[in-house]
N, C-alpha and C positions, 0 to 999 in steps of 0.2 A: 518470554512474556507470558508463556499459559504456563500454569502451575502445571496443568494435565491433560492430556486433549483427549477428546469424546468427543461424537458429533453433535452431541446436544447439550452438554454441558461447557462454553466454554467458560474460564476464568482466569481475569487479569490478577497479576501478580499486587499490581498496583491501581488497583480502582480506587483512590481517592479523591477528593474531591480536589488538591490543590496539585493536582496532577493534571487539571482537566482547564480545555481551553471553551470560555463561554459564550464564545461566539464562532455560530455553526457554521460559519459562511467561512471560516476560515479552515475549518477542518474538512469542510468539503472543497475549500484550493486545495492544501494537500495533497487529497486524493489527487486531484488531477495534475500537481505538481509532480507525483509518483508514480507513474499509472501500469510501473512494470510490477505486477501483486505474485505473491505465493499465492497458489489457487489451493486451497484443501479441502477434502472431503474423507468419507470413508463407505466402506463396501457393505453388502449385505452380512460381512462376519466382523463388520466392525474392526476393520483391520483400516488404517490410514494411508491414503494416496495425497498425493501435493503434483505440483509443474508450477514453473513459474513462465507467465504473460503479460502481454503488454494489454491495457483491457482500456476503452475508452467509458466516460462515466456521464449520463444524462437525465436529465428528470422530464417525466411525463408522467402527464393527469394528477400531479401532487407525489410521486413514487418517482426515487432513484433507480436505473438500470445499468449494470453493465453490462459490455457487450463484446467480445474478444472470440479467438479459436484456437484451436486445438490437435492432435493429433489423433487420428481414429484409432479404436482399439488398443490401446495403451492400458497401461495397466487403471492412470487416473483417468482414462474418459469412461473403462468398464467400470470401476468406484462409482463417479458420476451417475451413470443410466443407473446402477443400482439405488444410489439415496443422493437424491438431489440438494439435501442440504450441505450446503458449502460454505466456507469462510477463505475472506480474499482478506489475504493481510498485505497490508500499505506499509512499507518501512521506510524511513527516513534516514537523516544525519544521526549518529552515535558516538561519544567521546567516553573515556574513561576518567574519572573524577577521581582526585587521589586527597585522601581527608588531612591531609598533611597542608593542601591549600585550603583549609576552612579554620576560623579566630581558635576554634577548640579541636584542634589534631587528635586527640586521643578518642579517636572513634575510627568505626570501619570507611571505608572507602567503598565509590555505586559508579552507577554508568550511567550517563543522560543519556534521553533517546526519543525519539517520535515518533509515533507507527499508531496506523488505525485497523483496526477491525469488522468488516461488514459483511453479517450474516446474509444469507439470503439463498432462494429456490434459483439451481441453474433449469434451462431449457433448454433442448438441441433443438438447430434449426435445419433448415431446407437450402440446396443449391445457391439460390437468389439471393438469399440473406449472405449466404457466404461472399459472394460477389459482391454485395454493397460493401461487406463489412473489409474486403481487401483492398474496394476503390479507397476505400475514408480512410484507413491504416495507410498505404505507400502512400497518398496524397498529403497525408498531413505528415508525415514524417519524413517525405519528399520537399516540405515546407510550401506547398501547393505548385508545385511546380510542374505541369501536365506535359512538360515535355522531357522529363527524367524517365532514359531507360526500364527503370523499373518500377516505374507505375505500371498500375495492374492494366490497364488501356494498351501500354506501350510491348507487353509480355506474350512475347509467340504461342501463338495456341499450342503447339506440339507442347511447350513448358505446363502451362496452364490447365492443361483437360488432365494428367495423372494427379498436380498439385490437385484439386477439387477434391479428385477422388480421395484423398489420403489426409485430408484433414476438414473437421466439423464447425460449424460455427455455433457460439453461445450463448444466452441473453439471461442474465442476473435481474430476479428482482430481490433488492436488498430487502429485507426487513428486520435489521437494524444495525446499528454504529456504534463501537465503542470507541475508544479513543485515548490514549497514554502519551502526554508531551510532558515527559520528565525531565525539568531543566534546570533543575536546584531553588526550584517557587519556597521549599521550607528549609532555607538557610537566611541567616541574617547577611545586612547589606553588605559588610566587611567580607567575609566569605563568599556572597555572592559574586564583589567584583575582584577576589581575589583569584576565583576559577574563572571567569572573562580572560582577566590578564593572563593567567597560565597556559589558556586554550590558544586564544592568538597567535600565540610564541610557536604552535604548531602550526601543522598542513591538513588538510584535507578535510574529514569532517569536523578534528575537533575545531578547526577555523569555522566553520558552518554552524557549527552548533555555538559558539561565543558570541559570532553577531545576532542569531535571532536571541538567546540572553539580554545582549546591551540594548535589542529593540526593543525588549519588554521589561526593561528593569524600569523604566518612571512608571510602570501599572502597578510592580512591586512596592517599591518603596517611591513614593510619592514624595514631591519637595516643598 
């Protein structure tokens, strides 16, 4: 998706406009539909570090934050302490598209796909923060269940007091969102529902990626 990565220059392959979903409230479910991100950043020699995390995503005082952890001294938390700018990429459902299913065949073949990108300054935190940040992580992915062994409540201190030590907590303030939901939006309707029907006929994302297609084809082509 990035032509080229630099810490400060990133760029979509496909930043156009009919690539783009125009209502924000949906590309920030996403997020939260996906919340295990590539974390990247790069070092004071500009060299790149990445992990990937499961990162919960909140708005305060008008500002998005994420907030998730890490392992200390790693190669990407030393990246981090060096240059705090990071990008957390969001990846979704992916299909491969073959031009053979489009009205005009004699053209190359792409890949749909949906993934956001959200710039922004991390922070390390303190003990305490750590502590909230592993009650709300095993509780919600415990599905609130406070009496599951491995809620962080239910976890023997002997367990508990090296884990602290040996891993950091985060806090992302985004400032800003890009966004690429590549779903075949510049193919005419024939082609359109001729890759629907194709993808169906498979499993796993490319079935994923056909139905959000058939949900948004009456915004396409209107009747």
């Amino acid at each position: 998706m990035l032509a080229e990565f630099e810490c400060n220059k990133p760029v979509f392959l496909y930043n156009v406009s009919h690539y783009k979903e125009p209502d924000q409230s949906e590309v920030l479910q996403f997020m939260r539909d996906h919340p295990f991100v590539f974390l990247m950043g790069c070092d004071h020699e500009n060299k790149p570090a990445a992990t990937q995390v499961p990162v919960f995503m909140d708005e305060r005082d008008g500002k998005f934050w994420l907030t998730g952890h890490i392992m200390r001294n790693t190669d990407h938390h030393k990246a981090f302490l060096q240059n705090a700018n990071v990008l957390a990429l969001f990846n979704g459902p992916h299909a491969y598209v073959s031009a053979s299913w489009y009205s005009n065949p004699h053209q190359a073949s792409t890949w749909n796909y949906m993934s956001v990108h959200a710039k922004g300054k991390i922070r390390f935190g303190e003990e305490e923060e750590l502590v909230a940040i592993l009650k709300r992580l095993t509780l919600h992915y415990e599905k609130n269940n406070s009496g599951s062994s491995t809620v962080y409540d239910n976890l023997p201190p002997a367990y508990k007091e090296p884990l602290l030590k040996a891993i950091v907590p985060f806090e992302i303030a985004i400032t800003g969102i890009e966004h690429v939901f590549k779903l075949s939006q510049n193919r005419d309707q024939q082609s359109y529902e001729n890759i629907i029907q194709q993808l169906q006929q498979q499993e796993g994302d490319a079935k994923v990626i056909a139905s959000v297609m058939e949900k948004r084809k009456s915004k396409l082509f209107p009747q």
